[in-house]
PQR file of N, CA, C, O and H, with PARSE charges and radii, in Angstrom:
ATOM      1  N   UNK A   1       0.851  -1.168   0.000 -0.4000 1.5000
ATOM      2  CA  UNK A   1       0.000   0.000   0.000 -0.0000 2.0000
ATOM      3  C   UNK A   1       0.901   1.236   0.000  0.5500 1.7000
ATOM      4  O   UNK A   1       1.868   1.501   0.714 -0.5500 1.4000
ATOM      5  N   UNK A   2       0.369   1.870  -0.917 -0.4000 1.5000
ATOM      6  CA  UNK A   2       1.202   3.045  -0.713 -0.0000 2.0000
ATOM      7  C   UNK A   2       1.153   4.228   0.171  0.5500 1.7000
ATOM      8  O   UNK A   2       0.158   4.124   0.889 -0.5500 1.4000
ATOM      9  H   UNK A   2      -0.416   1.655  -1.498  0.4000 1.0000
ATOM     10  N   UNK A   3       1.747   5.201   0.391 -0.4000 1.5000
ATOM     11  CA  UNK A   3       1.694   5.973   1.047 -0.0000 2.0000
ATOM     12  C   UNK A   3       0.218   7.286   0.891  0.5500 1.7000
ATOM     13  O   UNK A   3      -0.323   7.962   1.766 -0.5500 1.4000
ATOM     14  H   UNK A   3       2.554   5.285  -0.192  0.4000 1.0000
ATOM     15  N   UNK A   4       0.065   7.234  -0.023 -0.4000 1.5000
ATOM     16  CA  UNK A   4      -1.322   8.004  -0.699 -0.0000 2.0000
ATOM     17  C   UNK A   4      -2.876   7.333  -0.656  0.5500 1.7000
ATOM     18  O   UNK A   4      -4.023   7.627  -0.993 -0.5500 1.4000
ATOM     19  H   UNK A   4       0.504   6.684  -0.734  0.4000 1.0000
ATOM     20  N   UNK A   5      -2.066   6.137   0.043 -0.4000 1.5000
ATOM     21  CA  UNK A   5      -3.457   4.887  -0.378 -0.0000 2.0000
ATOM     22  C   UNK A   5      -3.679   4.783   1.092  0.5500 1.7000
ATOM     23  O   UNK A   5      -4.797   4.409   1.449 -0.5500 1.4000
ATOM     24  H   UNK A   5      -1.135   5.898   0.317  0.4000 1.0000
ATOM     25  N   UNK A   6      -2.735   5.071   2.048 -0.4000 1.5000
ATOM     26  CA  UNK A   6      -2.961   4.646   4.005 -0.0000 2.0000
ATOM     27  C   UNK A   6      -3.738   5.634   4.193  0.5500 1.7000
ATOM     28  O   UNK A   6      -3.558   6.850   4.122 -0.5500 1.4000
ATOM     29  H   UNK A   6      -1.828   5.375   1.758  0.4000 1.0000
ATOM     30  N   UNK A   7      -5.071   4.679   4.567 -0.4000 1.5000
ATOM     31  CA  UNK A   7      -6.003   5.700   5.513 -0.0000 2.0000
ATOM     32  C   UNK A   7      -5.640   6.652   6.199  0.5500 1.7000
ATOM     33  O   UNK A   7      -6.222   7.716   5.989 -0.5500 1.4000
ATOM     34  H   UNK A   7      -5.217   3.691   4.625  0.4000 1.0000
ATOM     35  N   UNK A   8      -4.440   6.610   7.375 -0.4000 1.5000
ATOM     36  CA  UNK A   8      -4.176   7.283   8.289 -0.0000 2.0000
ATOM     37  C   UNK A   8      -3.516   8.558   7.520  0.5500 1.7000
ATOM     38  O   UNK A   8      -3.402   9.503   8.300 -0.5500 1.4000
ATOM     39  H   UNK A   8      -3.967   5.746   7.546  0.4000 1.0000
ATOM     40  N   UNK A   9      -2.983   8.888   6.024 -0.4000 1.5000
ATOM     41  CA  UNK A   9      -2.630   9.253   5.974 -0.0000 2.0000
ATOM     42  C   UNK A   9      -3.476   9.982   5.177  0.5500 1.7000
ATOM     43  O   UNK A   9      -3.111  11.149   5.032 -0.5500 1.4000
ATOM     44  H   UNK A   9      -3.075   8.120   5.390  0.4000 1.0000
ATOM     45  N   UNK A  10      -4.293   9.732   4.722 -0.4000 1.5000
ATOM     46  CA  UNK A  10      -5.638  10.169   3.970 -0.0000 2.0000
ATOM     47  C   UNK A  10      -6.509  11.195   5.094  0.5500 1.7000
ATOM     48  O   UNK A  10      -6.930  12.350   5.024 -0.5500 1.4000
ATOM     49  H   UNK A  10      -4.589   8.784   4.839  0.4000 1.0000
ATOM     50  N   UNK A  11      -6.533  10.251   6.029 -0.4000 1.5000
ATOM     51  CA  UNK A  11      -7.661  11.169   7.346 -0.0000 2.0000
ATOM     52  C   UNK A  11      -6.810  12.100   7.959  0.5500 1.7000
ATOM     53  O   UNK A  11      -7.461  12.997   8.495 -0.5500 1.4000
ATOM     54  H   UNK A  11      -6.192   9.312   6.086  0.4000 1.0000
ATOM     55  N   UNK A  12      -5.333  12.244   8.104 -0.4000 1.5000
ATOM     56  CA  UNK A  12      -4.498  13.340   8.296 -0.0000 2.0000
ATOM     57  C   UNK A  12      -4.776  14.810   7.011  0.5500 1.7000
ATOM     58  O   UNK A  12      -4.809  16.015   7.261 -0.5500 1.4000
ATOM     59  H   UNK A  12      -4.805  11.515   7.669  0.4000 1.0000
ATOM     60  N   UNK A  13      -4.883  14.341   6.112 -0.4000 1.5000
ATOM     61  CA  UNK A  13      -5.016  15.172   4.875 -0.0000 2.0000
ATOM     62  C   UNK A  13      -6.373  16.179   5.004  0.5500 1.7000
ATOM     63  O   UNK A  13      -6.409  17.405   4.891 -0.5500 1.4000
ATOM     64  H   UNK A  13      -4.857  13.362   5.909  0.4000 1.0000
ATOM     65  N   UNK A  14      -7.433  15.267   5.268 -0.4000 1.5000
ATOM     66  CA  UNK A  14      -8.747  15.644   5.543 -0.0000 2.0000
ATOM     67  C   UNK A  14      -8.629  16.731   6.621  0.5500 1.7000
ATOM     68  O   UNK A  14      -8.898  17.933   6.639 -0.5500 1.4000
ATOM     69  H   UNK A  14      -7.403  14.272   5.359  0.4000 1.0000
ATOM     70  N   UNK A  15      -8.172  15.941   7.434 -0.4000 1.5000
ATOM     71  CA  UNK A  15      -8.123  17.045   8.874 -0.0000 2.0000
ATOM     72  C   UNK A  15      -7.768  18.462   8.482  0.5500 1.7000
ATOM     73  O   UNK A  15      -8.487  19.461   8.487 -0.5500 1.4000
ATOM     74  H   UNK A  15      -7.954  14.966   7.419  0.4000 1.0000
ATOM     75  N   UNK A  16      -6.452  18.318   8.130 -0.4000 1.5000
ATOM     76  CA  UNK A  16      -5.426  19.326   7.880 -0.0000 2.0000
ATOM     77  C   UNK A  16      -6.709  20.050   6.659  0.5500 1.7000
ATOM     78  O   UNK A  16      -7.168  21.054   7.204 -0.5500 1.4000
ATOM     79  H   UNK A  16      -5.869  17.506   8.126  0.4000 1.0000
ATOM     80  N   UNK A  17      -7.174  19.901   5.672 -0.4000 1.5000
ATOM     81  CA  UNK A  17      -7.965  20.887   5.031 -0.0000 2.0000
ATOM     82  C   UNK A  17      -9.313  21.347   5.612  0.5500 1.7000
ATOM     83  O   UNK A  17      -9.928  22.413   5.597 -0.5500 1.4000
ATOM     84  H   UNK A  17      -6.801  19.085   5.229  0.4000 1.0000
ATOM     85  N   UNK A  18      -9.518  20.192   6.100 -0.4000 1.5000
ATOM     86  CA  UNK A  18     -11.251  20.803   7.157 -0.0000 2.0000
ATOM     87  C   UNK A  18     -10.436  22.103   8.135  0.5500 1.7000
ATOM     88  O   UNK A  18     -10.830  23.269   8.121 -0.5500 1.4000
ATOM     89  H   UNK A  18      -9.018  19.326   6.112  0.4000 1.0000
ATOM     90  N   UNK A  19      -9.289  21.631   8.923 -0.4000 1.5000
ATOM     91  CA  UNK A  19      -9.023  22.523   9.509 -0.0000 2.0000
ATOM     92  C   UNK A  19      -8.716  24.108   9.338  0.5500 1.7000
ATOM     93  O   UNK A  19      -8.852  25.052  10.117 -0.5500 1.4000
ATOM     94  H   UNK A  19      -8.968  20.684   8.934  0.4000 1.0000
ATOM     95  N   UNK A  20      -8.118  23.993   7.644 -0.4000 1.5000
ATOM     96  CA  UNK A  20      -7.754  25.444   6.263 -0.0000 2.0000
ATOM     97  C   UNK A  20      -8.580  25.737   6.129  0.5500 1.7000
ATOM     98  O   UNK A  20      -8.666  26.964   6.181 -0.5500 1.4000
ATOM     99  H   UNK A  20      -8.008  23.227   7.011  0.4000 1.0000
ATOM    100  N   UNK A  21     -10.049  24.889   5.817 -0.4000 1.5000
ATOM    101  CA  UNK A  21     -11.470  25.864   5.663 -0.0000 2.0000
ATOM    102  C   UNK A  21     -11.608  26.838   6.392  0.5500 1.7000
ATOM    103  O   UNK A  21     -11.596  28.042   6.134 -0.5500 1.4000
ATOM    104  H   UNK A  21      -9.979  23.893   5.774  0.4000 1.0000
ATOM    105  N   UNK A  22     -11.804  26.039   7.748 -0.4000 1.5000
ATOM    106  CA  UNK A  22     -12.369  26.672   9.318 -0.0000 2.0000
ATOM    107  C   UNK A  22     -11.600  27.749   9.137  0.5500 1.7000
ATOM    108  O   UNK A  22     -12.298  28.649   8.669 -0.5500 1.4000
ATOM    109  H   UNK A  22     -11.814  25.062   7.958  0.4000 1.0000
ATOM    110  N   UNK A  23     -10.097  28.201   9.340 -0.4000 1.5000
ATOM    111  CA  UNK A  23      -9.400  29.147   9.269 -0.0000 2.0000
ATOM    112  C   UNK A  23      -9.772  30.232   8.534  0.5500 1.7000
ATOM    113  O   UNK A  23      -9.888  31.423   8.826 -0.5500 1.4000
ATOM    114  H   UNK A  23      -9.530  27.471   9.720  0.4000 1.0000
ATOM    115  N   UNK A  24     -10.031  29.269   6.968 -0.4000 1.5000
ATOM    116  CA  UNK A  24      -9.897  30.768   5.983 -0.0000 2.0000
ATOM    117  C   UNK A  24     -11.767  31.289   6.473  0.5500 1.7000
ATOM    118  O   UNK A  24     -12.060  32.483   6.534 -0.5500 1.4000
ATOM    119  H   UNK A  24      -9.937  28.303   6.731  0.4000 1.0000
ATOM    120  N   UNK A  25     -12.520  30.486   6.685 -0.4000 1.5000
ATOM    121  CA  UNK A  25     -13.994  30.977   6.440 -0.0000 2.0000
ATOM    122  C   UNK A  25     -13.393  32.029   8.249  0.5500 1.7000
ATOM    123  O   UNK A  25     -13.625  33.227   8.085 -0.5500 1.4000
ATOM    124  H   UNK A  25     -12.281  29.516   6.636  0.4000 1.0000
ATOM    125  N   UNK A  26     -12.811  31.761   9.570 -0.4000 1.5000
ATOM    126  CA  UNK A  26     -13.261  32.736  10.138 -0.0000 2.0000
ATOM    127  C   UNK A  26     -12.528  34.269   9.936  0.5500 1.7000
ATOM    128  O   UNK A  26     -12.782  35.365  10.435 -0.5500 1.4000
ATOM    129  H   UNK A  26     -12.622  30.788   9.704  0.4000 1.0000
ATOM    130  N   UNK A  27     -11.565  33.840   9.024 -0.4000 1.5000
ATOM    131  CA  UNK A  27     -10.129  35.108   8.247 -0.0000 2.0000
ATOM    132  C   UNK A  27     -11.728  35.728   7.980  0.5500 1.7000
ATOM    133  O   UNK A  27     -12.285  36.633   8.602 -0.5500 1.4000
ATOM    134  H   UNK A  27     -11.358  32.949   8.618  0.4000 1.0000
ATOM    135  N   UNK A  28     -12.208  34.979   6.927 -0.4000 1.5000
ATOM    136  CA  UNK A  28     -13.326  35.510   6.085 -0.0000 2.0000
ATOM    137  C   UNK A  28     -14.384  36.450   6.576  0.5500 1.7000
ATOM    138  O   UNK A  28     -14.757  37.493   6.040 -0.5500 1.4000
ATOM    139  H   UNK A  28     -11.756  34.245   6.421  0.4000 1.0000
ATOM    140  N   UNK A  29     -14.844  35.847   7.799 -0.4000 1.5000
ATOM    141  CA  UNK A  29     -15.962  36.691   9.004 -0.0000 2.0000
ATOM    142  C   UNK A  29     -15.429  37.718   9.151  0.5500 1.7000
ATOM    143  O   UNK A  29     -15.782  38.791   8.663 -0.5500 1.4000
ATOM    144  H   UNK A  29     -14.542  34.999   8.235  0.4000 1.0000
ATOM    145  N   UNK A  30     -14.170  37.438  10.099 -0.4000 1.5000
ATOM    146  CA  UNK A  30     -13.588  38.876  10.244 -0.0000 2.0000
ATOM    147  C   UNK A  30     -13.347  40.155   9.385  0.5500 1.7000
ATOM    148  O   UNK A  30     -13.840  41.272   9.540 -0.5500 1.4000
ATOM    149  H   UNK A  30     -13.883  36.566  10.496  0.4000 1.0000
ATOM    150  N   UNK A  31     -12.763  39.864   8.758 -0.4000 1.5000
ATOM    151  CA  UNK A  31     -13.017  40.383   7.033 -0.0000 2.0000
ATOM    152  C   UNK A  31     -14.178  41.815   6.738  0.5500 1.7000
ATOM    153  O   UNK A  31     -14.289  43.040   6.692 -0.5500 1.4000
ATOM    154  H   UNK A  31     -12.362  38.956   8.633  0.4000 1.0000
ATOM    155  N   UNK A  32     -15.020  40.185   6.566 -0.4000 1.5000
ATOM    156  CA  UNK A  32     -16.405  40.939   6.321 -0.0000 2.0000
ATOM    157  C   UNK A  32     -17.088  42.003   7.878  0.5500 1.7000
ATOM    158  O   UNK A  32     -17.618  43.110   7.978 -0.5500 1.4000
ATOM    159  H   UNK A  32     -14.929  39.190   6.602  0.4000 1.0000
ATOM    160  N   UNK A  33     -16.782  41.159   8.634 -0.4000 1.5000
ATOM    161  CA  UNK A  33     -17.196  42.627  10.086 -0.0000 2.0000
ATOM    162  C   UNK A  33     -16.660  43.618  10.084  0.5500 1.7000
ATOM    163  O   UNK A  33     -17.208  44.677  10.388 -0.5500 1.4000
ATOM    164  H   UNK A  33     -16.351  40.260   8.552  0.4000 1.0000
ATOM    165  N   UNK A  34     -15.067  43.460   9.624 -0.4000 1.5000
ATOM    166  CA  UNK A  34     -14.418  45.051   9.581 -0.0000 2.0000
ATOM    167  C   UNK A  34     -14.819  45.684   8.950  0.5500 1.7000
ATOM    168  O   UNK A  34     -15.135  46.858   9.146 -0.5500 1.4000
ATOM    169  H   UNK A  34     -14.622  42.599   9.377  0.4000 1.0000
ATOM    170  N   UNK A  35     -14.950  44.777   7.606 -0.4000 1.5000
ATOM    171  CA  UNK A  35     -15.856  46.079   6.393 -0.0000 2.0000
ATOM    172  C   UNK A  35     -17.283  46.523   6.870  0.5500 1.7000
ATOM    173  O   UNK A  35     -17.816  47.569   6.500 -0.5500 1.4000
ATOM    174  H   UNK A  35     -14.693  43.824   7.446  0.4000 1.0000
ATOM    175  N   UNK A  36     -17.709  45.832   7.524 -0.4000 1.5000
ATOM    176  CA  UNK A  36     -19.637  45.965   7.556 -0.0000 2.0000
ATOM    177  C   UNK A  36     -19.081  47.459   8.830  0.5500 1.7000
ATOM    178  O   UNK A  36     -19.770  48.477   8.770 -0.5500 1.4000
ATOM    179  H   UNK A  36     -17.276  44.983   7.825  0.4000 1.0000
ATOM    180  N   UNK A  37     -18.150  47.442   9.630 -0.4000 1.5000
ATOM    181  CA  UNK A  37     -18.020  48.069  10.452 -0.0000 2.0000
ATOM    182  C   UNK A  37     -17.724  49.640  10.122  0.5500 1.7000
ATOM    183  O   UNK A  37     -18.174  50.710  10.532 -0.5500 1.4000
ATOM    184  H   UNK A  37     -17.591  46.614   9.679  0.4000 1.0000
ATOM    185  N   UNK A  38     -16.858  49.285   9.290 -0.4000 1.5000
ATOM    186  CA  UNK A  38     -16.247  50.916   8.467 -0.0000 2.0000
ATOM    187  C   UNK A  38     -17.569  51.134   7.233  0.5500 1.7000
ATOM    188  O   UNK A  38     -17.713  52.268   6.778 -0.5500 1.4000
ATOM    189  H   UNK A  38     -16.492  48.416   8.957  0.4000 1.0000
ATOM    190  N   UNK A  39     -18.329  50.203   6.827 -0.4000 1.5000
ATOM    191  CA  UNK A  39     -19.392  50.492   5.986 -0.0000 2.0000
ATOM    192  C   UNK A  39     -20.082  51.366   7.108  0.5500 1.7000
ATOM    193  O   UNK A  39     -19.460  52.428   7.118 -0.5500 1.4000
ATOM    194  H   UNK A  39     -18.212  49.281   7.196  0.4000 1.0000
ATOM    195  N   UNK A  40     -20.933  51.396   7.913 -0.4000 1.5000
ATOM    196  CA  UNK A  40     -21.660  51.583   9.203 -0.0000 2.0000
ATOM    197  C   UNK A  40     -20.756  53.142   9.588  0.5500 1.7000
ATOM    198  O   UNK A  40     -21.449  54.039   9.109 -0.5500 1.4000
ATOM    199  H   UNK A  40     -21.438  50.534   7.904  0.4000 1.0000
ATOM    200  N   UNK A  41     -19.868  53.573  10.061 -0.4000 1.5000
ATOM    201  CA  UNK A  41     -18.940  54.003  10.206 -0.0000 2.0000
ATOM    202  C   UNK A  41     -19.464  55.517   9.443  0.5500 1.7000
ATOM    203  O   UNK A  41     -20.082  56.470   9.917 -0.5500 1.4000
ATOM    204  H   UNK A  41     -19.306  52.844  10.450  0.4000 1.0000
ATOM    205  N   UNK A  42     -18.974  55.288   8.196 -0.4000 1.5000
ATOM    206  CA  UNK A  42     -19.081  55.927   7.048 -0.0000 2.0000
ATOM    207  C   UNK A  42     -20.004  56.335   6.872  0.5500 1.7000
ATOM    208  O   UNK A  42     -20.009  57.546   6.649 -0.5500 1.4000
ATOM    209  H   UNK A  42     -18.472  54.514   7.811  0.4000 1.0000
ATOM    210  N   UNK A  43     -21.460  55.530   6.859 -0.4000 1.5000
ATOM    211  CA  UNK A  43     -23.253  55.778   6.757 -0.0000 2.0000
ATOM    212  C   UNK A  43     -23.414  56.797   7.928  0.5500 1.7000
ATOM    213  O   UNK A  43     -24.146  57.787   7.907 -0.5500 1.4000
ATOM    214  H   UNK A  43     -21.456  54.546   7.040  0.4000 1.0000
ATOM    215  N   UNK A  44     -22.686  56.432   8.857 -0.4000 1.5000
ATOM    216  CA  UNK A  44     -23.417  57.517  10.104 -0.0000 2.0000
ATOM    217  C   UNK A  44     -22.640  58.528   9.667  0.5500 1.7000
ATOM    218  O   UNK A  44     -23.459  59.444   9.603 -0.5500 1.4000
ATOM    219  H   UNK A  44     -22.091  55.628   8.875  0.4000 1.0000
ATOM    220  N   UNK A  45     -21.694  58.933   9.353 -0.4000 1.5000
ATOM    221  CA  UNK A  45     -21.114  60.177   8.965 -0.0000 2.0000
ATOM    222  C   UNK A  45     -21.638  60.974   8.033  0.5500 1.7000
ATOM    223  O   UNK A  45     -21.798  62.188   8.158 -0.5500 1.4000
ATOM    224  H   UNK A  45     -21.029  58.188   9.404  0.4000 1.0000
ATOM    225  N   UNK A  46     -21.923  60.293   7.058 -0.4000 1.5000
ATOM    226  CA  UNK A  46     -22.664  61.077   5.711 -0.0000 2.0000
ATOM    227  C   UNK A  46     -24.105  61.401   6.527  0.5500 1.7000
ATOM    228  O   UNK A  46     -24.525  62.558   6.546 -0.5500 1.4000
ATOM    229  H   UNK A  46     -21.792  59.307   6.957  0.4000 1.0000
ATOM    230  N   UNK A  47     -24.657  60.579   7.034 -0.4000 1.5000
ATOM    231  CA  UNK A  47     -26.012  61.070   7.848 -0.0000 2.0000
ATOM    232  C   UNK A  47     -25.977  62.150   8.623  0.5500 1.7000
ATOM    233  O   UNK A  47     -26.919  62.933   8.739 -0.5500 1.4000
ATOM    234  H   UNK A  47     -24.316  59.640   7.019  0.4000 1.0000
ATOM    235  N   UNK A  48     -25.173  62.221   9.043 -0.4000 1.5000
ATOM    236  CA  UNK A  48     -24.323  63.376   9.848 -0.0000 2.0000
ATOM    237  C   UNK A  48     -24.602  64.483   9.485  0.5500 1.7000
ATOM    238  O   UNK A  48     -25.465  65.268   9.880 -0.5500 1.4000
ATOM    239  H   UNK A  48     -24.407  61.585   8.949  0.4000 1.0000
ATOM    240  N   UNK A  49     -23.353  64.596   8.196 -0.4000 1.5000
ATOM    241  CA  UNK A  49     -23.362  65.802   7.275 -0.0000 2.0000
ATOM    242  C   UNK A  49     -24.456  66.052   6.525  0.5500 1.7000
ATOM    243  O   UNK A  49     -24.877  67.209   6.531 -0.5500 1.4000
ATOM    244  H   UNK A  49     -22.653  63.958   7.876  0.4000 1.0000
ATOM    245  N   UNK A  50     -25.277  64.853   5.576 -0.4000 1.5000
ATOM    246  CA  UNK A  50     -26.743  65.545   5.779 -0.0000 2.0000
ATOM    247  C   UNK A  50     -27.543  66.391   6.329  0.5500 1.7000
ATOM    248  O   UNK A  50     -28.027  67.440   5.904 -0.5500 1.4000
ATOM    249  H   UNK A  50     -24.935  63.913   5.571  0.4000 1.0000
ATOM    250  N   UNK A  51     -27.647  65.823   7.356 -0.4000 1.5000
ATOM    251  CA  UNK A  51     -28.702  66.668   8.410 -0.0000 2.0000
ATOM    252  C   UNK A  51     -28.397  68.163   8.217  0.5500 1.7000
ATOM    253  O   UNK A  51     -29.012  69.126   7.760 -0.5500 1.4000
ATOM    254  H   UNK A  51     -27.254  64.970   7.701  0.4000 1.0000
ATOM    255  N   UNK A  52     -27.035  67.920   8.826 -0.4000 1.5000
ATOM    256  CA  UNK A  52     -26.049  69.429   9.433 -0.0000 2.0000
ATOM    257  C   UNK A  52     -26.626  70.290   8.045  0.5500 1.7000
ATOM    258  O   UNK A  52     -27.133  71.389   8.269 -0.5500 1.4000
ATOM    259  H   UNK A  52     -26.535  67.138   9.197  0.4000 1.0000
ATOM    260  N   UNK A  53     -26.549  69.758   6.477 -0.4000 1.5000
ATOM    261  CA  UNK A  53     -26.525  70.812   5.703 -0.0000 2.0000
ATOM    262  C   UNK A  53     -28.024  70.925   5.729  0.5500 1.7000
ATOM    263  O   UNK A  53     -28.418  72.087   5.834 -0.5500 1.4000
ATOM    264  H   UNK A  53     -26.138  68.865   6.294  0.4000 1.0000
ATOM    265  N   UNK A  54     -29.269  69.686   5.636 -0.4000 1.5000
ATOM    266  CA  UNK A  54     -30.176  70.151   5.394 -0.0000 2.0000
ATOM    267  C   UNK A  54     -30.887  71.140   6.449  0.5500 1.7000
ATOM    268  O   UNK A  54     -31.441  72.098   5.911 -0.5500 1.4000
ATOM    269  H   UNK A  54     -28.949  68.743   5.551  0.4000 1.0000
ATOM    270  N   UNK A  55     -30.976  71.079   7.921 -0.4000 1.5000
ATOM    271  CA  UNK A  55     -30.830  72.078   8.906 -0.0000 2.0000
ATOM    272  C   UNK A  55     -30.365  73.352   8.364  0.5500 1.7000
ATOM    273  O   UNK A  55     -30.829  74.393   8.830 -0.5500 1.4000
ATOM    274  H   UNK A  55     -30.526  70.300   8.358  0.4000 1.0000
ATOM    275  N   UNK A  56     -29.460  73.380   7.390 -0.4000 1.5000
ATOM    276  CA  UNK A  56     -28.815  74.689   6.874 -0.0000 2.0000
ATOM    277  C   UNK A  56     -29.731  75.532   6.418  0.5500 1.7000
ATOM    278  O   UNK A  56     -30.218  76.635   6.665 -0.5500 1.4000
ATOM    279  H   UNK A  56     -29.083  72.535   7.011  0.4000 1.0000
ATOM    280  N   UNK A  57     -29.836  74.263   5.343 -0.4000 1.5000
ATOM    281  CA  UNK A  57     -31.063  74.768   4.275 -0.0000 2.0000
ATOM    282  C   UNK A  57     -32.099  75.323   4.286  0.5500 1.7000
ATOM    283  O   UNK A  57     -32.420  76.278   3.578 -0.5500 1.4000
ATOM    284  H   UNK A  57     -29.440  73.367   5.142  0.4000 1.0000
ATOM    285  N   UNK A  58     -32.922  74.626   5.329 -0.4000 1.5000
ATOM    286  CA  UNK A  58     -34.005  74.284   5.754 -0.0000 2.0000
ATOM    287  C   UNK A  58     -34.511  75.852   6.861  0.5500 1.7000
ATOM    288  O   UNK A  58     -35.625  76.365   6.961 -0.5500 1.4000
ATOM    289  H   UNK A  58     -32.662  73.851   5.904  0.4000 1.0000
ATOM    290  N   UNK A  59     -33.247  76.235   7.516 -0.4000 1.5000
ATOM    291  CA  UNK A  59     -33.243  77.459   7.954 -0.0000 2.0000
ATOM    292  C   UNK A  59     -33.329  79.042   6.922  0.5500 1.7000
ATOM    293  O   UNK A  59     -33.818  80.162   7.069 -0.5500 1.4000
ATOM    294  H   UNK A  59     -32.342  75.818   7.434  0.4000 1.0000
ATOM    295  N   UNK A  60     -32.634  78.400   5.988 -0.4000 1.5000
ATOM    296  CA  UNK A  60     -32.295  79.362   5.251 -0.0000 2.0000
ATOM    297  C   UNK A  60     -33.921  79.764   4.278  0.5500 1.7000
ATOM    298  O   UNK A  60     -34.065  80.835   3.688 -0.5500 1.4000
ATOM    299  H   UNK A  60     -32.236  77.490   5.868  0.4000 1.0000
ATOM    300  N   UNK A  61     -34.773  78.883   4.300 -0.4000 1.5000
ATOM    301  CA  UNK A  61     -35.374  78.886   3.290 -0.0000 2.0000
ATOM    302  C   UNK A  61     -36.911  79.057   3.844  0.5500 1.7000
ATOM    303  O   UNK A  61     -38.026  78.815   3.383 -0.5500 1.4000
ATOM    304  H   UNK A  61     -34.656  78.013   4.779  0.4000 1.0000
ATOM    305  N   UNK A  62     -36.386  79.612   5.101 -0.4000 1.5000
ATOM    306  CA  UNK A  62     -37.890  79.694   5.883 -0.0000 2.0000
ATOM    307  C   UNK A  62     -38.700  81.145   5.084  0.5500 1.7000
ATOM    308  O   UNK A  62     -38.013  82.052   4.615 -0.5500 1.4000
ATOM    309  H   UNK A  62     -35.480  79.808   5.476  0.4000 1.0000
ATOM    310  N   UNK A  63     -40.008  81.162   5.042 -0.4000 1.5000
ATOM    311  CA  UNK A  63     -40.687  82.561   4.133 -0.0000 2.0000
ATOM    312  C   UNK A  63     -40.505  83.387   4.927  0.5500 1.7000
ATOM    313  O   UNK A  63     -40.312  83.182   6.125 -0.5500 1.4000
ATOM    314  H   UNK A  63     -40.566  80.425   5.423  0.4000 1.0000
ATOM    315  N   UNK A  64     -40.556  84.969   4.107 -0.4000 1.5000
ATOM    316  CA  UNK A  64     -40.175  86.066   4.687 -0.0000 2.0000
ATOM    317  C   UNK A  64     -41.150  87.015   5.400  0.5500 1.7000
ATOM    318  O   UNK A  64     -40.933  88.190   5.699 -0.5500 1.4000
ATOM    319  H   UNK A  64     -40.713  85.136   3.134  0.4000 1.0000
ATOM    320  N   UNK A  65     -42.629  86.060   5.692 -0.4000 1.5000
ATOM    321  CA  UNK A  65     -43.365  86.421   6.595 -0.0000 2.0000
ATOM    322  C   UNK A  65     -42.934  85.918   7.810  0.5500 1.7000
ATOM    323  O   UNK A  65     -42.493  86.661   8.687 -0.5500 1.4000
ATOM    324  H   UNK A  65     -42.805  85.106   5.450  0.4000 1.0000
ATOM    325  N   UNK A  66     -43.024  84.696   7.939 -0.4000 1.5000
ATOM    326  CA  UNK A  66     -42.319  84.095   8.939 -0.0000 2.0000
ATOM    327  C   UNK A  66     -40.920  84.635   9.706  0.5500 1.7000
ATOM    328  O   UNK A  66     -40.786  84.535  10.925 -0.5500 1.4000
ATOM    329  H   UNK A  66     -43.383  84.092   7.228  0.4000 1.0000
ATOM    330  N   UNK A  67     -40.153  85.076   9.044 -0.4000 1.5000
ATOM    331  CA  UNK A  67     -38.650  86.143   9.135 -0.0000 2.0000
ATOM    332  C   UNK A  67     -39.093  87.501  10.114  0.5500 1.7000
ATOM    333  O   UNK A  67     -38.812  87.883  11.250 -0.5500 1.4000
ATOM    334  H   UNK A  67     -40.262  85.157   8.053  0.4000 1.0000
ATOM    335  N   UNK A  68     -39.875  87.947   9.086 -0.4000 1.5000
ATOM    336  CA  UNK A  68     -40.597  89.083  10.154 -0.0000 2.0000
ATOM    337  C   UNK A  68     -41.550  89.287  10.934  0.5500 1.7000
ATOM    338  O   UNK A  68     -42.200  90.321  11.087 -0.5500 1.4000
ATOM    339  H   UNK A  68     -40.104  87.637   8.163  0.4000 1.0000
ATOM    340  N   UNK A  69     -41.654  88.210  11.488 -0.4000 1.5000
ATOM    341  CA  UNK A  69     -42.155  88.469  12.573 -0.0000 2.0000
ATOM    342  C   UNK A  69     -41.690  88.063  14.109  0.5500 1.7000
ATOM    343  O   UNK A  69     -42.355  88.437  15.075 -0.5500 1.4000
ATOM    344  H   UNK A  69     -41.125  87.370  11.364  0.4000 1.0000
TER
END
């Protein structure tokens, strides 16, 4: 039997790649949370600056009855 053909050396093989999945899929999670995190991050900021300008706007554009009085 050859060396490619011994179970034990077959179910070592298995291991060793079930185990590379597990690794790369939680590399992978992490990954994806940092991004979802700086995605999130980013959304509240622009929401941010929204507001801030439409508040701007929104002041600016009040009628000029309203102004005087």
């Amino acid at each position: 039997m050859s060396s490619t053909q011994d179970p034990q050396v077959q179910a070592a093989k298995l291991a060793y790649h079930r185990a590379a999945a597990v690794l790369h899929t939680a590399k992978a999670n992490r990954i994806e949370a940092d991004m979802k995190a700086a995605q999130d991050a980013c959304d509240r900021e622009m929401r941010k600056r929204v507001n801030k300008a439409f508040r701007s706007v929104a002041s600016a554009a009040t009628p000029f009855a309203a102004r005087a009085t």
